[in-house]
DOLUMVO-630382 format. One record per residue: residue in three letters; residue number from 1; x, y, z of N, C-alpha, C, O in turn. Coordinates in pm, whole numbers, plus 50000, padded with zeros to 5 digits. Each point is the difference from the previous one (the first is absolute). Layout:
BEGIN
[r "ALA",NUM,[X,Y,Z],[X,Y,Z],[X,Y,Z],[X,Y,Z]]
...
//
This chain:
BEGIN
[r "UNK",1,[60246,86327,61825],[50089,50013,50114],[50143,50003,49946],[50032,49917,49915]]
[r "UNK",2,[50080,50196,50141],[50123,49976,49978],[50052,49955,50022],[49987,49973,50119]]
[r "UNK",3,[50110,49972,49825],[50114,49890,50009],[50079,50013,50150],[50040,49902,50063]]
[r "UNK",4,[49970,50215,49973],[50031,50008,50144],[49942,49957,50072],[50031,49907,50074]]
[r "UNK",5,[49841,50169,49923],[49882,49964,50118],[49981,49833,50020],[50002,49947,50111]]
[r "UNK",6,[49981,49983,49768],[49971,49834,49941],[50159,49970,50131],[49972,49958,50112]]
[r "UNK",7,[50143,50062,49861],[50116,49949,50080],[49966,50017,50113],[50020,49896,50061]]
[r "UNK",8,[49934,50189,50009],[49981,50053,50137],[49950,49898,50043],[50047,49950,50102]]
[r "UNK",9,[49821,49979,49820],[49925,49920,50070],[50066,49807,49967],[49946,49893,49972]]
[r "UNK",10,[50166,50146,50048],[50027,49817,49933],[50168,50016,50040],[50057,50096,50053]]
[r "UNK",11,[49982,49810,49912],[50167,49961,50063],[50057,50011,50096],[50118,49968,50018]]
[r "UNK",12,[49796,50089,50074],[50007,50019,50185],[50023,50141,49999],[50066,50048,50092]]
[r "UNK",13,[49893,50020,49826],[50007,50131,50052],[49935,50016,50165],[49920,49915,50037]]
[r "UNK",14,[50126,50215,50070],[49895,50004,50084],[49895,49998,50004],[49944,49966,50104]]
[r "UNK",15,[49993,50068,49792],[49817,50026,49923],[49964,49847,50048],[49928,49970,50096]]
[r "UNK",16,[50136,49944,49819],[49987,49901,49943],[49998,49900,50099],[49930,49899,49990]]
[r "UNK",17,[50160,50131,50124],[50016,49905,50152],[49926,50039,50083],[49981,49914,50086]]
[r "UNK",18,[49952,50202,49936],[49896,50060,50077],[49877,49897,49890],[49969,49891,50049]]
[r "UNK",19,[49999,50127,49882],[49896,49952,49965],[49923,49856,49991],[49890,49953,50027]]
[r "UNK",20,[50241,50003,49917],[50006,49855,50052],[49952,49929,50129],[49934,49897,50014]]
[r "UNK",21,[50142,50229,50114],[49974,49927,50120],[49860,50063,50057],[49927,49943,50081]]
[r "UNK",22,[50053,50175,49864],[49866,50071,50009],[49903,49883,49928],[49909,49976,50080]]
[r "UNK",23,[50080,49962,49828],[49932,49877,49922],[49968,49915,50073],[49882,49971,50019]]
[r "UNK",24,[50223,49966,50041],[50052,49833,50046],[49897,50054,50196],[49905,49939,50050]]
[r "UNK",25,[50163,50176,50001],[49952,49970,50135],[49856,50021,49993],[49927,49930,50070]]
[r "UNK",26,[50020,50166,49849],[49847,50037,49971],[49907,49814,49985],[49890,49967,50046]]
[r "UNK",27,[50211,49950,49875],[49897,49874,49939],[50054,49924,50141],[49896,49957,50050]]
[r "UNK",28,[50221,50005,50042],[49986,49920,50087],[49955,50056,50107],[49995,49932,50102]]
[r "UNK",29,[49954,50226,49902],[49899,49982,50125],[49882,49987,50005],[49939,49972,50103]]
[r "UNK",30,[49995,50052,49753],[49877,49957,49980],[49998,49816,50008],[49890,49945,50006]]
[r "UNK",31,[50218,49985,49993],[50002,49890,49985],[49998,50001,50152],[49924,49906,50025]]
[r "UNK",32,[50116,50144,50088],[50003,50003,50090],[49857,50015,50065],[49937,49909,50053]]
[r "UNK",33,[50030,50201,49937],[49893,50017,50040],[49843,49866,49954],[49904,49946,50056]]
[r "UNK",34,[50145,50058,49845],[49881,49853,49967],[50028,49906,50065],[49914,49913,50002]]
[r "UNK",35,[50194,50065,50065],[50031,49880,50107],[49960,50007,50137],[49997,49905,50078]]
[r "UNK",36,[49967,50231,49950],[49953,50041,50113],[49855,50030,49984],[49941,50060,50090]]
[r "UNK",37,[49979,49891,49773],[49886,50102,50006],[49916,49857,50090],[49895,50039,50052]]
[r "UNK",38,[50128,49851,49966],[49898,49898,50033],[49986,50067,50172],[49898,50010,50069]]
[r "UNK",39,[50197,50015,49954],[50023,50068,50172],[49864,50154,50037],[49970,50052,50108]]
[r "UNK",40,[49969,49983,49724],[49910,50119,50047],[50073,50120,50062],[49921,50084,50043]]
[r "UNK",41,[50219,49948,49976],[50056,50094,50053],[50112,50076,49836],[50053,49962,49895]]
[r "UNK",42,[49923,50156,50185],[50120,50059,49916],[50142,49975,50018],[50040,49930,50093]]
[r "UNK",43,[50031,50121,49827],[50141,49934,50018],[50085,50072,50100],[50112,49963,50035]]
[r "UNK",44,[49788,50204,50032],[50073,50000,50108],[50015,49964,50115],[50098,50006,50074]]
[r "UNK",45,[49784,49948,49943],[49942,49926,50113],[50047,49850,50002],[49970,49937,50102]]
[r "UNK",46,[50116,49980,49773],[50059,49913,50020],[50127,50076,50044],[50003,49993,50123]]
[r "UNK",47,[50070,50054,49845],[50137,50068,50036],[49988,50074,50120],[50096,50068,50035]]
[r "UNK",48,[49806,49931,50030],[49992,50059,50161],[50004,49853,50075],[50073,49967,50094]]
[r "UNK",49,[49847,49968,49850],[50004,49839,50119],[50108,49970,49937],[50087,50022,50085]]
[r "UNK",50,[49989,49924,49778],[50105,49964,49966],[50142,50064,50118],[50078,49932,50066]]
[r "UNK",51,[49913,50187,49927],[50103,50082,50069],[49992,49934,50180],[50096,49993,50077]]
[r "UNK",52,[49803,49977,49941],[49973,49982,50168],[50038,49855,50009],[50078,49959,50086]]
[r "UNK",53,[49876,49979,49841],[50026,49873,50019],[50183,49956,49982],[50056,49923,50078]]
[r "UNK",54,[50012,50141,49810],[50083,49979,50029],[50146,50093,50127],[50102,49937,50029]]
[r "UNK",55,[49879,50172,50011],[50043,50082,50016],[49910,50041,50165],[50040,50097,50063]]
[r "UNK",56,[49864,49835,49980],[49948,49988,50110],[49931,50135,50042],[49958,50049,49895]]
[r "UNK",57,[50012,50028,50206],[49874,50083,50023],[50126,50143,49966],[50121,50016,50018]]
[r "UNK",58,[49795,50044,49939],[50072,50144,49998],[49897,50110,50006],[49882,49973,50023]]
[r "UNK",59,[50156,50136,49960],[49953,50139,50041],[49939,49990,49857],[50022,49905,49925]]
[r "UNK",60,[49902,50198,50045],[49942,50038,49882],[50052,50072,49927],[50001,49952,49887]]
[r "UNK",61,[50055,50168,50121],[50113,50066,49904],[50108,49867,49928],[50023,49978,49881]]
[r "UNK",62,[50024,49954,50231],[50144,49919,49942],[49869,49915,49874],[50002,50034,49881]]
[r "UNK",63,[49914,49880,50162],[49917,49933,49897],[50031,50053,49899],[50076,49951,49917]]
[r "UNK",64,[49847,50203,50069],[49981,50086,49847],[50156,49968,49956],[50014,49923,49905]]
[r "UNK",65,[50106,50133,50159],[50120,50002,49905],[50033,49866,49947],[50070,49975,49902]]
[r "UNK",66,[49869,49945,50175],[50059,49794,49927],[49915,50027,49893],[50050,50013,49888]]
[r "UNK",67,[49844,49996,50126],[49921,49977,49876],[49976,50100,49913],[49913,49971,49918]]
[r "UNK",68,[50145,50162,50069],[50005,50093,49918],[49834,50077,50001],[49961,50045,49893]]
[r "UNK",69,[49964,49965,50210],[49864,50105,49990],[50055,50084,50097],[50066,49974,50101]]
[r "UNK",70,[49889,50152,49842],[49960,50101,50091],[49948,50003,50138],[49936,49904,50041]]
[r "UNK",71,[50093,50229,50054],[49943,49986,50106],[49805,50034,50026],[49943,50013,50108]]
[r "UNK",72,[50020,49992,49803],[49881,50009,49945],[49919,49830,50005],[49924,49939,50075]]
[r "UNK",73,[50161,50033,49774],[49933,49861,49957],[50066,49900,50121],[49928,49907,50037]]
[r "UNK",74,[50185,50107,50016],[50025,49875,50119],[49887,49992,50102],[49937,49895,50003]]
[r "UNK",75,[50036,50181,50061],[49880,50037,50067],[49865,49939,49997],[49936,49944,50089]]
[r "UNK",76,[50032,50083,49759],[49905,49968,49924],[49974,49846,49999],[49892,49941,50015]]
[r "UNK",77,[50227,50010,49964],[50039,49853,49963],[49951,49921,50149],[49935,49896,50008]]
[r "UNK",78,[50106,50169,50078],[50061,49928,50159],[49840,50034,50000],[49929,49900,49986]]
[r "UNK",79,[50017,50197,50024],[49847,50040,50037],[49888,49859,49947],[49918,49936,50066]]
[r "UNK",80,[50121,50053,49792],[49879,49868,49952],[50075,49884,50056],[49919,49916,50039]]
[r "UNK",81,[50227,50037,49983],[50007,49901,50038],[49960,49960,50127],[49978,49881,50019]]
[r "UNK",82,[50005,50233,50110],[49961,50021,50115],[49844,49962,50002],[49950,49943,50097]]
[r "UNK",83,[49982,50092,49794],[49881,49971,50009],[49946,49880,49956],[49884,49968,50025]]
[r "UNK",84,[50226,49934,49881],[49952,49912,49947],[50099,49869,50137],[50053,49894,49969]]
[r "UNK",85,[49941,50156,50143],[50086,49938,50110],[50107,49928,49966],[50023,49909,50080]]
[r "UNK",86,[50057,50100,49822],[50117,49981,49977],[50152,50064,50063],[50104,49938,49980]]
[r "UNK",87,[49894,50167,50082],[50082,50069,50051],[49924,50095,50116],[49887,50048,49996]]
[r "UNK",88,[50195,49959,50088],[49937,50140,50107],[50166,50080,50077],[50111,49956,50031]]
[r "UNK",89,[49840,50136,49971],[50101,50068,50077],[49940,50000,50129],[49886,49981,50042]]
[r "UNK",90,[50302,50063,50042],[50009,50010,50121],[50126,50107,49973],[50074,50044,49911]]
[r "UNK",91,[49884,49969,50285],[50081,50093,50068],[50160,49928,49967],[50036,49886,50032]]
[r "UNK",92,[50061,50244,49878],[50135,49930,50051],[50046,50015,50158],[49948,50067,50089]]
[r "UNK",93,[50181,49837,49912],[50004,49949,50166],[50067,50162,50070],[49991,50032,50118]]
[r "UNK",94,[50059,50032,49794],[50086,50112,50065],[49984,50123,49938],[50055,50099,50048]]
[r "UNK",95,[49891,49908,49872],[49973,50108,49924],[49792,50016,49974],[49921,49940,49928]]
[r "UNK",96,[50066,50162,50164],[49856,49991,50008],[49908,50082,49866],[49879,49998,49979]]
[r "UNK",97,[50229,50067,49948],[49945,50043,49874],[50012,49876,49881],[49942,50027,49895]]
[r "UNK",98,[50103,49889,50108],[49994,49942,49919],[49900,49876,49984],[49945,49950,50099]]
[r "UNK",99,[50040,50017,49804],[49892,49899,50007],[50032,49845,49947],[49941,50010,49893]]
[r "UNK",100,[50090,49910,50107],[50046,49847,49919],[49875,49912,49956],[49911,49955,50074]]
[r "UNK",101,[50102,50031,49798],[49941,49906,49956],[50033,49860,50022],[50119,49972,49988]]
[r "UNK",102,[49793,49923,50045],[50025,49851,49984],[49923,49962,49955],[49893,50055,50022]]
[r "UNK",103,[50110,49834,49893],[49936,49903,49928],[49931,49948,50100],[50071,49968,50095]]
[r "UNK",104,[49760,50001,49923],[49947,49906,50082],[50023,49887,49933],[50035,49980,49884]]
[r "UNK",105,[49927,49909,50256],[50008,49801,49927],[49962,50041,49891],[50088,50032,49920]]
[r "UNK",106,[49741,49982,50032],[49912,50019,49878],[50134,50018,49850],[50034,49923,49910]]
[r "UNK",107,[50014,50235,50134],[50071,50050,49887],[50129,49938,50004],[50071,50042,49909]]
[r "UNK",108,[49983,49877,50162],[50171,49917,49972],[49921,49899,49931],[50039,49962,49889]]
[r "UNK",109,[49835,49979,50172],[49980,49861,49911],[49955,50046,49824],[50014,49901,49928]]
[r "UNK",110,[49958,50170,50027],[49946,50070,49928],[50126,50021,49866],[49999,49970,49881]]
[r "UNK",111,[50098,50091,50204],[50100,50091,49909],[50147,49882,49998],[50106,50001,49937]]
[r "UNK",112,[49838,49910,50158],[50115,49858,49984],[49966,49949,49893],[50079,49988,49907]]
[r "UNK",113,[49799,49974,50088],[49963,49918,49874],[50000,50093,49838],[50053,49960,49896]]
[r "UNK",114,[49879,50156,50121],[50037,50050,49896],[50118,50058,49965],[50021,50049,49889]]
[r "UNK",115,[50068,49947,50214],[50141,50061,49957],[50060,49846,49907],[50061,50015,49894]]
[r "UNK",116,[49915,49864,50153],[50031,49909,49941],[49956,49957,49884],[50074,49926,49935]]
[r "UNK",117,[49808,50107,50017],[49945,49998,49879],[50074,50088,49898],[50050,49958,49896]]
[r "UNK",118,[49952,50184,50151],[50043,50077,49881],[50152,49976,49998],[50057,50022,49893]]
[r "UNK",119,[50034,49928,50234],[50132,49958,49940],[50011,49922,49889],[50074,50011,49902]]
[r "UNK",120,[49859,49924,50119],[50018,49815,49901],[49947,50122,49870],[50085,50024,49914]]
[r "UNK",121,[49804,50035,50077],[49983,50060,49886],[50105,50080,49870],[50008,49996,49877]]
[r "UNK",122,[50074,50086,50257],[50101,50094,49956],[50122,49914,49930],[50068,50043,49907]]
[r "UNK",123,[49953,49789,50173],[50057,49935,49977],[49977,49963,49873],[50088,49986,49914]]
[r "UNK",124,[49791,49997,50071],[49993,49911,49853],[50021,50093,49931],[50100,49968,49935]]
[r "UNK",125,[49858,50166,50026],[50032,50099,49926],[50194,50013,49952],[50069,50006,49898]]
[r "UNK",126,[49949,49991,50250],[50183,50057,49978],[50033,49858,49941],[50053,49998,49889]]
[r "UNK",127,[49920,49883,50176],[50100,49873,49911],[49956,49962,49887],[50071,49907,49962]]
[r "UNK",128,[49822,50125,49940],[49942,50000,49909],[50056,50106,49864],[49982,49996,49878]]
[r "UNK",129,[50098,50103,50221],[50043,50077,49908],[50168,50038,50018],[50079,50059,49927]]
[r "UNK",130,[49933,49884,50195],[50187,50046,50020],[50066,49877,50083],[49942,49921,50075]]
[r "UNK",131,[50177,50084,49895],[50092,49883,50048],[50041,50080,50136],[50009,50120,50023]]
[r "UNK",132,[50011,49773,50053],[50101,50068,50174],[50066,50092,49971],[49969,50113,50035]]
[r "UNK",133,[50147,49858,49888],[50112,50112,49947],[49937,50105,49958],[50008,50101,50069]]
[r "UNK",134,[49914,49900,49804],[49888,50112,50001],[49919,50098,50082],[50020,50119,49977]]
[r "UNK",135,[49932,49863,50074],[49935,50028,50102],[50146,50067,50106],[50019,50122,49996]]
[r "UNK",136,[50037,49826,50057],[50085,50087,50042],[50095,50115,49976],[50065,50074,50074]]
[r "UNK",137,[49918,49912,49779],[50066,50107,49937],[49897,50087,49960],[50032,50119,50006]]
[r "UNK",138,[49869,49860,49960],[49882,50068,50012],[50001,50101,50156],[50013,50122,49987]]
[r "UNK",139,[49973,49815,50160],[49984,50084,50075],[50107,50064,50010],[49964,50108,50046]]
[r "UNK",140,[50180,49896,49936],[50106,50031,50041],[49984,50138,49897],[49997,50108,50059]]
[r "UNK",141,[49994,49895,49817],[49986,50106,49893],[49892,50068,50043],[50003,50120,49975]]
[r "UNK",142,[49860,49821,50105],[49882,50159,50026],[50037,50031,50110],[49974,50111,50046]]
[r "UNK",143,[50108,49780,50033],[50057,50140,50105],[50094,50091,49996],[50018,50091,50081]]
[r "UNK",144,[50063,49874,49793],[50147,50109,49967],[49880,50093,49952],[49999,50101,50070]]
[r "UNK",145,[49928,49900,49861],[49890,50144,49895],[49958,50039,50101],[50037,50116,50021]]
[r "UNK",146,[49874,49824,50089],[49926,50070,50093],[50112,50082,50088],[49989,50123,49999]]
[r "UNK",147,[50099,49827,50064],[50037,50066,50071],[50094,50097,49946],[50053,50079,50078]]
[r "UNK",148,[49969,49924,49815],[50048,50157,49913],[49879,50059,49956],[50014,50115,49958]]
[r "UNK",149,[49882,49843,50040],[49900,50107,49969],[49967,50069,50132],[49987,50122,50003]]
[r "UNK",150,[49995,49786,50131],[49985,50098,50129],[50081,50071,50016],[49960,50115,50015]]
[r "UNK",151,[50198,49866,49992],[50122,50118,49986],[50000,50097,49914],[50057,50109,50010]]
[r "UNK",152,[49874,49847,49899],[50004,50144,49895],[49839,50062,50045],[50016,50109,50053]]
[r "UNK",153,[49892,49867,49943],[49902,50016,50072],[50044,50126,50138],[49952,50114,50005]]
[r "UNK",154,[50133,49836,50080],[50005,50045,50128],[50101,50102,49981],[50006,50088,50086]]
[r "UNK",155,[50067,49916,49826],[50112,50087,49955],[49939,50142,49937],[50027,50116,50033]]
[r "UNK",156,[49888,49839,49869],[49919,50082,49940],[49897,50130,50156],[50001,50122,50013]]
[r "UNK",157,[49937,49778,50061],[49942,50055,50089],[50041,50119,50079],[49950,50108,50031]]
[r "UNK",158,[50190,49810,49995],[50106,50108,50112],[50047,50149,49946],[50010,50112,50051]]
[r "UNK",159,[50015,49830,49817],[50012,50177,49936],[49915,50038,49954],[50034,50077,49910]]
[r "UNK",160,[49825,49910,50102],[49885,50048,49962],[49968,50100,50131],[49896,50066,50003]]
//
């Protein structure tokens, strides 16, 4: 490997900061997801009751955009949780095309307790490895990257 290429990947090149965080988020969501595996559900189906429980009944499109699935897989998601009586839709109050999901009793008691489990989890992970100050400079820096990558992202789009 050349001496260039070898730099690219080390001293913060972009290579090198993409990869890193490409590394780091790949191992804490698998760390994630093993915190959720005692629950028998996938992790989108926690992030559909997660989303309801905190954020209260919504339509099904808005769901997919909180939790980042498609209008395909949201569907999909709301469909097994519907069947495993955790959630059911209804008629919205004014809008007769739309449909709202709510958490039944079953699925708030459900996604209370396991939302509280995998906090304390995430917890031990983050204070195990970063100080307060840390950690806040941590989120403050992936949201300066992210949100120049959606601007350049969306910039890119418009003159496409």
């Amino acid at each position: 490997m050349g001496t260039k290429k070898q730099e690219s990947l080390t001293g913060g090149s972009g290579v090198h900061v993409f990869l890193v965080l490409w590394k780091a988020a790949n191992a804490v969501h698998s760390y994630a997801e093993e915190s959720l595996s005692e629950l028998e559900m996938c992790a989108s189906d926690f992030a559909v009751l997660e989303a309801l429980l905190h954020k209260g009944s919504l339509p099904v499109n808005e769901i997919g955009r909180k939790v980042l699935l498609t209008s395909g897989s949201i569907t999909v998601a709301v469909d097994r949780l519907e069947t495993k009586g955790l959630v059911e839709r209804r008629a919205h109050g004014t809008d007769r095309r739309t449909k709202m999901v709510h958490l039944t009793s079953a699925g708030k008691k459900l996604i209370t307790r396991a939302y509280a489990n995998h906090a304390t989890d995430l917890e031990q992970l983050a204070s195990a490895s970063l100080t307060i100050t840390e950690r806040k400079s941590l989120i403050r820096l992936l949201k300066k990257i992210g949100y120049e990558a959606a601007r350049a992202s969306d910039a890119k789009k418009s003159t496409a």
